[in-house]
C-alpha positions as semicolon CSV with decimal commas, in nm:
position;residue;x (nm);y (nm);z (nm)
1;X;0,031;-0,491;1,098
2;X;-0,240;-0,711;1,028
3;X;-0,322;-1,055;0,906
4;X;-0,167;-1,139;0,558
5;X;0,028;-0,817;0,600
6;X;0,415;-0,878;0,432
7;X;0,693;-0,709;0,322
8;X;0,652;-0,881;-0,103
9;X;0,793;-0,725;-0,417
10;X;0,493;-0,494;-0,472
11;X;0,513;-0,377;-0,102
12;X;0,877;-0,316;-0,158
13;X;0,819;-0,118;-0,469
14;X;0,556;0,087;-0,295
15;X;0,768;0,203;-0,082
16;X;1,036;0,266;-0,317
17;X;0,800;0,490;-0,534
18;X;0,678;0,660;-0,262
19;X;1,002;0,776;-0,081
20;X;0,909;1,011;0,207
21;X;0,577;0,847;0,318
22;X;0,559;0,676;0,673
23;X;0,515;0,289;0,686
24;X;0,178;0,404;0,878
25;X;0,075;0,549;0,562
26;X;0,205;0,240;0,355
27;X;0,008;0,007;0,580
28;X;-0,310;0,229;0,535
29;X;-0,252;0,232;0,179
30;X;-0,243;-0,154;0,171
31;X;-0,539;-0,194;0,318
32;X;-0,748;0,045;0,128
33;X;-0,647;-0,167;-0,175
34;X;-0,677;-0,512;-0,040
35;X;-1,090;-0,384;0,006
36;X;-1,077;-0,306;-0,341
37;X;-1,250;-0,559;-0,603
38;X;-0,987;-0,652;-0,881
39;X;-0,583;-0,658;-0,904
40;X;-0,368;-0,580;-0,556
41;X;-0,092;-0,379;-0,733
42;X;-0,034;-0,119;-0,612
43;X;-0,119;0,274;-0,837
44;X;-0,037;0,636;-0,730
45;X;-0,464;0,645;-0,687
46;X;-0,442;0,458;-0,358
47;X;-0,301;0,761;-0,234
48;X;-0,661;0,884;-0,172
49;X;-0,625;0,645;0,135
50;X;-0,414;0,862;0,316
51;X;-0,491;1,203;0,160
């Protein structure tokens, strides 16, 4: 999954909000955002990283 990859709160909650997605799509998510400049929680917008 990838170095500093875990299952945390935020993760958790991801997931939670985004019943139906793939934990493929979850991962890819997470590391559009972790490139990002600023905060690492998690928005609907990183979407785009899988659309």
């Amino acid at each position: 999954m990838g170095k500093g990859f875990s299952f945390n709160v935020a993760f958790q909650k991801w997931l939670k909000s985004n019943t139906g997605k793939s934990l493929e799509e979850a991962i890819t998510c997470w590391k559009y955002k972790k490139q990002l400049q600023g905060h690492n929680r998690y928005e609907r917008t990183d979407l785009i990283a899988i659309e």
